[in-house]
PAMARNU-467725 format. One line per 2 residues: their letters; for each residue x negated, y, z negated of N, C-alpha, C, O, CB. Coordinates in Angstrom, 3 decimals, m for minus. Glycine has a CB too. Example, Ala and Ser with C-alpha at 12.3 -4.5 7.8 and 13.67 -1.06 7.14 Angstrom:
as = m13.190/m5.690/m7.800/m12.300/m4.500/m7.800/m13.200/m3.300/m7.800/m14.236/m3.319/m8.465/m11.308/m4.473/m9.046  m12.850/m2.250/m7.080/m13.670/m1.060/m7.140/m12.900/0.030/m7.870/m13.409/1.138/m8.039/m14.084/m0.598/m5.725
END
This chain:
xx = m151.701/67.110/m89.384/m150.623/67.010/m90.344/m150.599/68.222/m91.276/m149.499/68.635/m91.643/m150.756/65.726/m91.148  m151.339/68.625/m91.552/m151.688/69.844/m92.343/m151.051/71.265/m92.262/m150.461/72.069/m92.985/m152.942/70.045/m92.094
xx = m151.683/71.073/m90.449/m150.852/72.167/m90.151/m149.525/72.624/m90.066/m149.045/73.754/m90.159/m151.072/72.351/m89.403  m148.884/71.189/m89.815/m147.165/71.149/m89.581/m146.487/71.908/m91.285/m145.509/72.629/m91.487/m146.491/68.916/m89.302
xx = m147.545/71.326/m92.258/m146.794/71.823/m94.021/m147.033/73.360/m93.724/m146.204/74.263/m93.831/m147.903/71.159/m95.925  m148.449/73.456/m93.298/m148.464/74.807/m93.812/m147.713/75.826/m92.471/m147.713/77.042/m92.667/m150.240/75.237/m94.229
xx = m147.251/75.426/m91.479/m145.872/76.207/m90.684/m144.902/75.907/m91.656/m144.508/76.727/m92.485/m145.311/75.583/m89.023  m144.501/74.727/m91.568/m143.149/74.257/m92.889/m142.986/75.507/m93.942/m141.996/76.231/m93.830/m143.719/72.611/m94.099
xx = m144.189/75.816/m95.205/m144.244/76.586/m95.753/m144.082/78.053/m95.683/m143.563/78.790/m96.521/m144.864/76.281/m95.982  m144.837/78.485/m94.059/m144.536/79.766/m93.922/m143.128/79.939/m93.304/m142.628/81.055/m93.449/m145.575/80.396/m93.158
xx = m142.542/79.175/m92.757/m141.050/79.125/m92.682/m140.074/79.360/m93.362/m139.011/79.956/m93.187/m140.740/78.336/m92.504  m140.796/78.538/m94.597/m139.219/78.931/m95.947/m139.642/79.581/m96.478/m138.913/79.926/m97.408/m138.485/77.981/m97.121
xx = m140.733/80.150/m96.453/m140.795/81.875/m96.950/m140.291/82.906/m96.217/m139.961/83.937/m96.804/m142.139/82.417/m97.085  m140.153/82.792/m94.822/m139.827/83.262/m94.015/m138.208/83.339/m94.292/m137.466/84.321/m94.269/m140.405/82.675/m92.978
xx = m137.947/82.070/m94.540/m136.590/82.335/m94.487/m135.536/82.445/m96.236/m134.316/82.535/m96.372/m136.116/81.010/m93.435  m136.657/82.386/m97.332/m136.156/83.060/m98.403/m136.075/84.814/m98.152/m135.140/85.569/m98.417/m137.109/82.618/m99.628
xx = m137.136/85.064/m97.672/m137.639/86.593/m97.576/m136.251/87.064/m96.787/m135.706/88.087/m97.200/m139.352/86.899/m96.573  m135.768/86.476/m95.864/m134.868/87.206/m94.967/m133.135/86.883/m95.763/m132.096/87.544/m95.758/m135.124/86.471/m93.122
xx = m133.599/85.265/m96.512/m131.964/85.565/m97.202/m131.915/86.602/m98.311/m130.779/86.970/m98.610/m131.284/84.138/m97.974  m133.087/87.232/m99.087/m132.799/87.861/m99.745/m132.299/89.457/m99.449/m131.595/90.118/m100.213/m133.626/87.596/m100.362
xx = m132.896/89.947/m98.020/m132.949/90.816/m97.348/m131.208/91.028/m97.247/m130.630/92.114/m97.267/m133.889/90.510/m96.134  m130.674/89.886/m97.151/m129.317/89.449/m96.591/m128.670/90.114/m97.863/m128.091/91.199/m97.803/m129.002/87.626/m96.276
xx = m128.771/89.591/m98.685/m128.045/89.669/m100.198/m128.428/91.368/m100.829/m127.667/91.788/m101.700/m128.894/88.191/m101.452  m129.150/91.938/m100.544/m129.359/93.523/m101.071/m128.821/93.926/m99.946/m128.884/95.155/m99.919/m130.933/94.234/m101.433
xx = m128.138/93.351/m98.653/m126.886/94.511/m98.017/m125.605/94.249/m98.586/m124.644/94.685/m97.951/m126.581/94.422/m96.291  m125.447/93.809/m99.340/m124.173/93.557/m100.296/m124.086/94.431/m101.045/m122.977/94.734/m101.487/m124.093/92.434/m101.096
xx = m125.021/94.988/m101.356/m124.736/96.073/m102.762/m124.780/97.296/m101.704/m124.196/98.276/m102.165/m126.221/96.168/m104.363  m125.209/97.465/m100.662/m124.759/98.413/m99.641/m125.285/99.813/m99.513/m125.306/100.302/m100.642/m123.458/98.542/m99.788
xx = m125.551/100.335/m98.959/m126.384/101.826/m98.776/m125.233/103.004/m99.314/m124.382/103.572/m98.630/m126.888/102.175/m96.810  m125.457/103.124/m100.454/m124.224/104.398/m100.811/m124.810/105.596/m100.640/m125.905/105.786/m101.171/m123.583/104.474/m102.402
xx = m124.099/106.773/m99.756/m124.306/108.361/m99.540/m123.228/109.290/m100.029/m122.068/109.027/m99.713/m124.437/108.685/m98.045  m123.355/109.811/m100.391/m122.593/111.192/m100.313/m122.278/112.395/m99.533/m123.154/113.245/m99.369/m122.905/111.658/m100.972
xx = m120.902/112.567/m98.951/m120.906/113.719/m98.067/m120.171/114.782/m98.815/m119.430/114.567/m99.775/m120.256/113.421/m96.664  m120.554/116.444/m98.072/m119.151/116.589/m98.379/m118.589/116.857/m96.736/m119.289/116.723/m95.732/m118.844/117.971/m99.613
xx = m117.286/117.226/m96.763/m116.690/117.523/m95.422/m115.917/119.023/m95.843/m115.167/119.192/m96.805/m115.525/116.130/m94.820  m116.309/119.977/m94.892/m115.336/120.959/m94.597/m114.150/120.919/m94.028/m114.130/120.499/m92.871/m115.757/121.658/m94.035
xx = m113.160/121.235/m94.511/m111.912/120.938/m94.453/m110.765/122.404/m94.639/m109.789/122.685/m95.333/m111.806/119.802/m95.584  m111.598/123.071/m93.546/m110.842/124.583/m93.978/m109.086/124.819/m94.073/m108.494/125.698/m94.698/m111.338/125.714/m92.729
xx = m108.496/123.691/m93.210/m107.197/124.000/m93.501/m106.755/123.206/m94.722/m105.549/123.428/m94.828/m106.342/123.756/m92.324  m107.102/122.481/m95.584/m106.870/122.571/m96.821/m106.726/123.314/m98.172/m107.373/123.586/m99.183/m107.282/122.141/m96.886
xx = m105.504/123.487/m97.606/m105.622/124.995/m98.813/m104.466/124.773/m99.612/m103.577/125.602/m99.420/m105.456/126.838/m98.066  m104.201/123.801/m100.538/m103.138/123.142/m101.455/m103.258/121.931/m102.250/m103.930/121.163/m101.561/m102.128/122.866/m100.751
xx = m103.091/121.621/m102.850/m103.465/120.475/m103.423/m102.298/119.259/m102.958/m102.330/118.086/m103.330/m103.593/120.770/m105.044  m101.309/119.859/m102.079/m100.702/118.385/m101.367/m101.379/118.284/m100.215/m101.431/117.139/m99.767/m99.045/118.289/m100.968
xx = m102.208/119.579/m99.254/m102.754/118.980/m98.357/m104.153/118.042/m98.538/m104.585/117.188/m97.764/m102.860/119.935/m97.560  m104.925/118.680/m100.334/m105.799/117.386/m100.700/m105.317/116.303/m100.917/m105.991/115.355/m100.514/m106.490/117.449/m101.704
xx = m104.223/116.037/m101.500/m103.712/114.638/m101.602/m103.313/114.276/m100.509/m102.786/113.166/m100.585/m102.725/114.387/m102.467  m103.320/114.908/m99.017/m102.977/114.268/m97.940/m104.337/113.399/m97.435/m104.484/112.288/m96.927/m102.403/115.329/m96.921
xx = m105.380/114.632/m97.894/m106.854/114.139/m97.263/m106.892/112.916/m97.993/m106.762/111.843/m97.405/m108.330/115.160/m97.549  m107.064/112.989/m99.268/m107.224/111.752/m100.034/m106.589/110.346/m99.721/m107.237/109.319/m99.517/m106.805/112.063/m101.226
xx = m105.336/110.453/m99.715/m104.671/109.142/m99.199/m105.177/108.545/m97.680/m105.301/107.409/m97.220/m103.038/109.461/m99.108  m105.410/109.977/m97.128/m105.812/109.330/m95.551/m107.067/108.199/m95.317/m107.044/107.199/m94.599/m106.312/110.671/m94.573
xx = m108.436/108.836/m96.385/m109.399/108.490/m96.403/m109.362/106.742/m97.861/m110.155/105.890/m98.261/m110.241/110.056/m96.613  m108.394/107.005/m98.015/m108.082/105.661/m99.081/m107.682/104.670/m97.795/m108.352/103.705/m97.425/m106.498/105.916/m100.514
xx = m106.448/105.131/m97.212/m105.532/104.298/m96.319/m106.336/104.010/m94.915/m105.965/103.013/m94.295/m104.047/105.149/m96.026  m107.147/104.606/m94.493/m107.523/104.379/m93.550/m108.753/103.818/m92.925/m108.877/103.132/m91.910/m107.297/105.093/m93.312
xx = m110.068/104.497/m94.191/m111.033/104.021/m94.687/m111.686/103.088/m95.754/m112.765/102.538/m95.975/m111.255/104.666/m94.735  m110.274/103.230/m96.363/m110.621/101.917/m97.399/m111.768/102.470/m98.214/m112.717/101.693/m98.319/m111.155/100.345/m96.559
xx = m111.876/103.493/m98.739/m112.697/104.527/m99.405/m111.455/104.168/m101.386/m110.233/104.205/m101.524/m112.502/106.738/m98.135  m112.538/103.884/m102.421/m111.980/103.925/m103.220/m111.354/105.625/m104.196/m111.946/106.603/m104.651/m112.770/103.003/m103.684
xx = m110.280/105.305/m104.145/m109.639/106.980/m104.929/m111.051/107.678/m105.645/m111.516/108.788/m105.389/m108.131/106.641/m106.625  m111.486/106.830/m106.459/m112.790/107.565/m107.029/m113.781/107.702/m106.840/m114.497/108.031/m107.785/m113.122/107.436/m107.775
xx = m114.351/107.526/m105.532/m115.363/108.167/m104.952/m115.081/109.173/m103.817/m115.929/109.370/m102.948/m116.176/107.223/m104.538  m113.460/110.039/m103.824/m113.139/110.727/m103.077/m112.805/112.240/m104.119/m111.783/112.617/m104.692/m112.062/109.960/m102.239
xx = m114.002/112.740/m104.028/m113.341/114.339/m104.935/m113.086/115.501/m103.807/m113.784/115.902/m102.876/m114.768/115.188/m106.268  m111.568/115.932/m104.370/m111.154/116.923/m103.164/m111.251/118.296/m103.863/m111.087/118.337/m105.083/m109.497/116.644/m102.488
xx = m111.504/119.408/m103.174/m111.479/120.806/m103.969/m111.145/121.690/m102.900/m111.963/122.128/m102.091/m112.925/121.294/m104.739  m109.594/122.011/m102.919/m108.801/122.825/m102.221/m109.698/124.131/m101.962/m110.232/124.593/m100.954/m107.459/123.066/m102.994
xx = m109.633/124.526/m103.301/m110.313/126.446/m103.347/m111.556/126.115/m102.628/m111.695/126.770/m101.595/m110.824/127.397/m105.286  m112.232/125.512/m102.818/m113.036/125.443/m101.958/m113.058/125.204/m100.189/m113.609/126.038/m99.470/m113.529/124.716/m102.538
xx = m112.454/124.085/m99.674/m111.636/123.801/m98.991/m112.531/122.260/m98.424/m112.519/121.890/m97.250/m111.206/125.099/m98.028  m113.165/121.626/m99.399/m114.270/120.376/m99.306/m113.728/119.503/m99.801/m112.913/119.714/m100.699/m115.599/120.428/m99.942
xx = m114.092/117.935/m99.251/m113.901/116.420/m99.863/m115.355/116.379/m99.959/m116.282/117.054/m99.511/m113.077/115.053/m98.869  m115.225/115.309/m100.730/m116.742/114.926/m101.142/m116.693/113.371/m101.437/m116.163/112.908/m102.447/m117.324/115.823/m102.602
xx = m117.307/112.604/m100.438/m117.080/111.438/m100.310/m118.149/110.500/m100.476/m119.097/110.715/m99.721/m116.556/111.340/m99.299  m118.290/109.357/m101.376/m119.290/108.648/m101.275/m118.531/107.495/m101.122/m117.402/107.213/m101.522/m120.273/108.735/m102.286
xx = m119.548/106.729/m100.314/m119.402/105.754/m98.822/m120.548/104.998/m98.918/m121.692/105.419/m99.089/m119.410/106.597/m97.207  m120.163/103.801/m98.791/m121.163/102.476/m98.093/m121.758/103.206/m96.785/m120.741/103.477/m96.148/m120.102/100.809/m97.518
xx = m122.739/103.616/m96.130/m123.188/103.840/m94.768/m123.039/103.016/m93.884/m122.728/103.184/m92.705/m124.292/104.065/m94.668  m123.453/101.322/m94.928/m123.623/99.987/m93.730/m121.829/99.614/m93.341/m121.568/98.950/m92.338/m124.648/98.140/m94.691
xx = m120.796/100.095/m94.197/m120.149/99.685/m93.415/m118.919/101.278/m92.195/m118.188/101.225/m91.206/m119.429/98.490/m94.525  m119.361/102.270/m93.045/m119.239/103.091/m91.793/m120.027/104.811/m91.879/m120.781/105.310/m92.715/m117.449/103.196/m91.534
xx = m119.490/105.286/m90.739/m120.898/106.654/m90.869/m119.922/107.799/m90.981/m118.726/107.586/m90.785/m122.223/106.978/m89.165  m120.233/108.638/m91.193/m119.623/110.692/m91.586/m118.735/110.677/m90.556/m117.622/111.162/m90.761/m120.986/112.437/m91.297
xx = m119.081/110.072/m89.145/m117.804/110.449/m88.187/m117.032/109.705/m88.367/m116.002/110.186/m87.895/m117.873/110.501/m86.822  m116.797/108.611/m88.840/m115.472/107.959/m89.417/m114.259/108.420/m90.083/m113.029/108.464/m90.066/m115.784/107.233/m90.202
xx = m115.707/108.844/m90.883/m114.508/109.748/m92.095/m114.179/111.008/m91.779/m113.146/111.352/m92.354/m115.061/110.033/m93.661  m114.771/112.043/m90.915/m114.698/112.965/m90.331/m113.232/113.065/m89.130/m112.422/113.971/m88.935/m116.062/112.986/m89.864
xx = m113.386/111.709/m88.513/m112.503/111.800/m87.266/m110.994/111.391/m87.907/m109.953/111.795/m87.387/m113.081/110.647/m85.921  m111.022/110.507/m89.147/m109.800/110.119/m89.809/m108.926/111.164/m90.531/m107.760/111.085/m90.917/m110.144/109.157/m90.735
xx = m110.045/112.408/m90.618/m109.188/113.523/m91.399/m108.932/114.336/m90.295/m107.811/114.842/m90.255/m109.926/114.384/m92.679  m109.543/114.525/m89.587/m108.933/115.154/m88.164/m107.569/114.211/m87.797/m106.499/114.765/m88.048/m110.239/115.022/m86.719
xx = m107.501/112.854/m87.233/m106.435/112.150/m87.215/m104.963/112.406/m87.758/m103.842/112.092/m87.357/m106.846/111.260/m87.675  m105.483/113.148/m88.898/m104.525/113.340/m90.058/m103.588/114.635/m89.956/m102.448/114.737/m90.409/m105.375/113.438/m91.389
xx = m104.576/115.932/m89.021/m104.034/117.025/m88.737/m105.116/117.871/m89.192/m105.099/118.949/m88.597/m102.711/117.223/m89.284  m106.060/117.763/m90.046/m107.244/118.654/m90.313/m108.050/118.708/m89.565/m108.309/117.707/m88.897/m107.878/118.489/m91.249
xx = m108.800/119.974/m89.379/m110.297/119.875/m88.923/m111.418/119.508/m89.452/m111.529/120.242/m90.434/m110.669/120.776/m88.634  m112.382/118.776/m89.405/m113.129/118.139/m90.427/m114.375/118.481/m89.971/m114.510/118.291/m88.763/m112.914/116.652/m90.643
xx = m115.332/118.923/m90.545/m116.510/119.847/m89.916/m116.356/120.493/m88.723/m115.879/121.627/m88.753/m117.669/119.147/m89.677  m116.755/119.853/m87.358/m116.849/119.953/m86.305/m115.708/119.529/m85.336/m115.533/119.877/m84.168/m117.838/119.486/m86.187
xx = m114.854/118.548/m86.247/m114.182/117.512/m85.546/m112.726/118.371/m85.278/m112.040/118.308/m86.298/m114.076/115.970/m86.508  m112.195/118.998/m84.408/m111.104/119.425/m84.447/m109.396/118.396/m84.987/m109.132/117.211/m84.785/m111.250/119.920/m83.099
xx = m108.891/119.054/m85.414/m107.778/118.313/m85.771/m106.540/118.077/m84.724/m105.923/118.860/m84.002/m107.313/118.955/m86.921  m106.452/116.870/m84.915/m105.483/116.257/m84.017/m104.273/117.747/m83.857/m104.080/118.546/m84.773/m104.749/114.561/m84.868
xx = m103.752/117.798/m82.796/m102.888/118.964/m82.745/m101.603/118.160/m83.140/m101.047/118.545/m84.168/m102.848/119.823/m81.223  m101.065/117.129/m82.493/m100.046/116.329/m82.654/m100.055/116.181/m84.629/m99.185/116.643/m85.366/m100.369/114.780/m81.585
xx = m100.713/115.775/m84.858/m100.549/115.514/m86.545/m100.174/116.617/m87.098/m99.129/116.847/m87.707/m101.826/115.086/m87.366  m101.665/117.771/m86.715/m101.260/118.825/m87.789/m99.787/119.491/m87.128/m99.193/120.249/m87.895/m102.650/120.142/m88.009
xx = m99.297/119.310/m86.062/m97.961/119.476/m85.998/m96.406/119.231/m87.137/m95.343/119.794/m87.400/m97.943/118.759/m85.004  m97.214/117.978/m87.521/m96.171/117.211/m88.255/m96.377/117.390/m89.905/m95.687/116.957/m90.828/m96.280/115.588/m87.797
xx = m97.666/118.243/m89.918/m97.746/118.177/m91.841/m96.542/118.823/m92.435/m95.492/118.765/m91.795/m99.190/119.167/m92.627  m96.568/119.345/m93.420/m95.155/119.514/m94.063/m96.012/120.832/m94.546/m97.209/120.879/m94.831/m94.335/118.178/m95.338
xx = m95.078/121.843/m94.551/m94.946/123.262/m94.646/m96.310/123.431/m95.404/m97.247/124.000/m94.843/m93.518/123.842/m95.430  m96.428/122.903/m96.770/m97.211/123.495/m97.796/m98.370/122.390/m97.249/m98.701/121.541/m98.077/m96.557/123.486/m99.578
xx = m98.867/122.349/m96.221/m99.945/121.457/m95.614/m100.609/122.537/m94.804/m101.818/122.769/m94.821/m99.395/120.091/m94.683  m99.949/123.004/m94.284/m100.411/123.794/m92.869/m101.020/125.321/m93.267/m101.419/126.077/m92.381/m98.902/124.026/m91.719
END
């Protein structure tokens, strides 16, 4: 009989230990990137990046700083719920090149003069 409490016991420790485990991925792994973004060279094509990575990523406006002259976003992001190529491939999507990620040709087709 003894033994059955003391499994019992290591059980619901077992299984406090793992709900708490549960509850600190809620507050979520936050990183910071930045992304190269060389054809950004305007501040409507940053506000293009910006909206993309709001609208598409669900990235809040203020953890998205854009800097044209430079030609960088700088993004901080939950990790657990997505990774750099997300956000990387969504600004490509958009018509930019985003580090590595070439830009959709079809999009950047369609940016508007002071984009391109």
């Amino acid at each position: 009989m003894q033994m059955k409490q003391v499994m019992a016991v290591g059980l619901m420790l077992v299984l406090m230990v793992a709900g708490d485990a549960c509850r600190r991925k809620e507050v979520g792994d936050m990183r910071t990137v930045t992304i190269n973004v060389p054809a950004m060279r305007s501040a409507a094509a940053a506000s293009l990046v910006l909206r993309t990575l709001v609208e598409t990523q669900r990235i809040a406006p203020d953890k998205i700083q854009t800097d044209f002259t430079n030609h960088t976003v700088t993004v901080t992001y939950d990790s657990l719920q997505r990774a750099v190529k997300n956000l990387e491939f969504a600004i490509a999507a958009a018509g930019f090149k985003a580090n590595e990620i070439p830009a959709d040709q079809a999009a950047a087709a369609k940016l508007p003069p002071d984009c391109r």
